[in-house]
N, C-alpha and C positions, 0 to 999 in steps of 0.2 A: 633126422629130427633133432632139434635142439637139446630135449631133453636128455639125449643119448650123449651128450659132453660130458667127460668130468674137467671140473675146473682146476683139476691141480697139474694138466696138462698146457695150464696156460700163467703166463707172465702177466703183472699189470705195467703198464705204463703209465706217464704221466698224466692226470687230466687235461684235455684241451677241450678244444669246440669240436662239438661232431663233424663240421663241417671238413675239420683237416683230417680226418678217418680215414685210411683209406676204406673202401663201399667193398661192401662182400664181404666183415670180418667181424667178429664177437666184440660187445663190450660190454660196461657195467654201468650202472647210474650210480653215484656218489651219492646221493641220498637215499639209495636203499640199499646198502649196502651190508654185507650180512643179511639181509632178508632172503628167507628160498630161492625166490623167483626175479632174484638181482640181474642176470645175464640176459644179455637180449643178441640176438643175430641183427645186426646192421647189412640192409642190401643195399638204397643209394638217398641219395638227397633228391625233392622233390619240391622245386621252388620255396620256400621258406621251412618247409617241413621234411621230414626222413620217413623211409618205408624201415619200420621196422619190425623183427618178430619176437614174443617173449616166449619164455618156458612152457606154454604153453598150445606155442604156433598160431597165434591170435596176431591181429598185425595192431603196431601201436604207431601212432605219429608221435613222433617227438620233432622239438624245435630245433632246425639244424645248428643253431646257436648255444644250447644248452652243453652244459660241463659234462662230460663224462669221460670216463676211466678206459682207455681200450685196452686190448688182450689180444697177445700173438703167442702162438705155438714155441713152449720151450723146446732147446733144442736137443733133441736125443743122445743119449752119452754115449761115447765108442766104447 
C-alpha cells in the first residue's frame, strides 16, 4: 500500500516529463507539493495519459507530459 512509505526513505530528482519516468516508481507533483497526499505510485503511460495511484489507492490520470518530481530509493549506509 502506498500509504505505508515514508518519504524520507526517498531522494527527489529533477523535474522532467512523466513520460521519461521510469513505470513502476513513486513521484511527486510539483504543484502540490508539501501537501499530504503529494506522492503518487506511477505504474505506466497509457497513450497520452498515465495509470496512476495516490495516497489513497484511488487511480488518477495524469498527462504523460506533465512536470513532475520523481523519487528513488536512498541508498542504505554501510
Amino acid at each position: 500500500m502506498i500509504s505505508a512509505i515514508d518519504i524520507q526513505d526517498y531522494e527527489q530528482l529533477p523535474i522532467r516529463e512523466l513520460y521519461k519516468v521510469r513505470p513502476r516508481s513513486y513521484i511527486k507533483l510539483p504543484w502540490m507539493d508539501g501537501l499530504p497526499d503529494d506522492m503518487m505510485f506511477f505504474d505506466h503511460v497509457d497513450g497520452m495519459y498515465s495509470y496512476c495511484l495516490d495516497m489513497n489507492n484511488e487511480v488518477v490520470h495524469i498527462s504523460a507530459t506533465a512536470q513532475v518530481i520523481p523519487l528513488v530509493k536512498k541508498a542504505k549506509p554501510d
